[in-house]
C-alpha positions in Angstrom: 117.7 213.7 131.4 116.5 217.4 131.8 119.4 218.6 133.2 120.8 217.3 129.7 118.3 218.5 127.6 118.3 222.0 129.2 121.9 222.4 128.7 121.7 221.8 124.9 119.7 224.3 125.0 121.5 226.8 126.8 124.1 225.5 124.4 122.1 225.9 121.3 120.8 229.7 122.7 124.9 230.7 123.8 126.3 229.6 119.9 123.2 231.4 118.2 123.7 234.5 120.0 127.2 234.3 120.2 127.0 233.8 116.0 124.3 236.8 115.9 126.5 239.4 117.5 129.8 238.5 115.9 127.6 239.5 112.5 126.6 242.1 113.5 129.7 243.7 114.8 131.4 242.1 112.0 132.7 245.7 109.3 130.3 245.1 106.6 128.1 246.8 104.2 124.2 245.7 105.3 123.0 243.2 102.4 125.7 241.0 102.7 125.5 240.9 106.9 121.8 240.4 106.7 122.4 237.5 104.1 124.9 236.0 106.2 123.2 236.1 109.5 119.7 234.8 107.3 122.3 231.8 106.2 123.8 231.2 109.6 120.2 231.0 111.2 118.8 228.8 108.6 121.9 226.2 108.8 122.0 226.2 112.9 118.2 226.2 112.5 118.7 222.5 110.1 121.3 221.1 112.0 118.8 221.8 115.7 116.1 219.7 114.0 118.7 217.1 112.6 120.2 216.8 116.1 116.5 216.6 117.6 114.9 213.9 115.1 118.1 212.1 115.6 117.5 211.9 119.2 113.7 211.5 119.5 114.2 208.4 117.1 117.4 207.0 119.2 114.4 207.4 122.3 111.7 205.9 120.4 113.9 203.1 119.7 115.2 202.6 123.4 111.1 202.9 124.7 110.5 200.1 122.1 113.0 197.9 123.7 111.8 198.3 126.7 108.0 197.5 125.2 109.0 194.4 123.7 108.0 191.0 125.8 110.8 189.1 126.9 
């Protein structure tokens, strides 16, 4: 599970710096740049925590299967 976990976030690290330096050596004036990599981090920012409630409440409901008495 760790080894999973770690690699999303390598993932996660690799895409947002990947996205950050394509801005910024992207040919545009500075306002629009700065709003576009604001709006880039704030959507990969909303889909992380989606991603990561969805998980911990997939694992919350596998520990409460295991917790229930058979």
């Amino acid at each position: 599970m760790k080894n999973v976990i770690r690699f999303i976030q390598g993932l996660v690290t690799g895409l947002i710096t990947g996205s950050l330096i394509a801005l910024l050596l992207a040919p545009e004036e500075g306002v629009k740049l700065r709003t576009k990599i604001i709006n880039k981090y704030q959507e990969m920012s909303n889909q992380f925590k989606q991603a990561a409630n969805q998980k911990k409440a997939e694992m919350e409901e596998e520990i409460q299967q295991y917790l229930k008495p058979k």
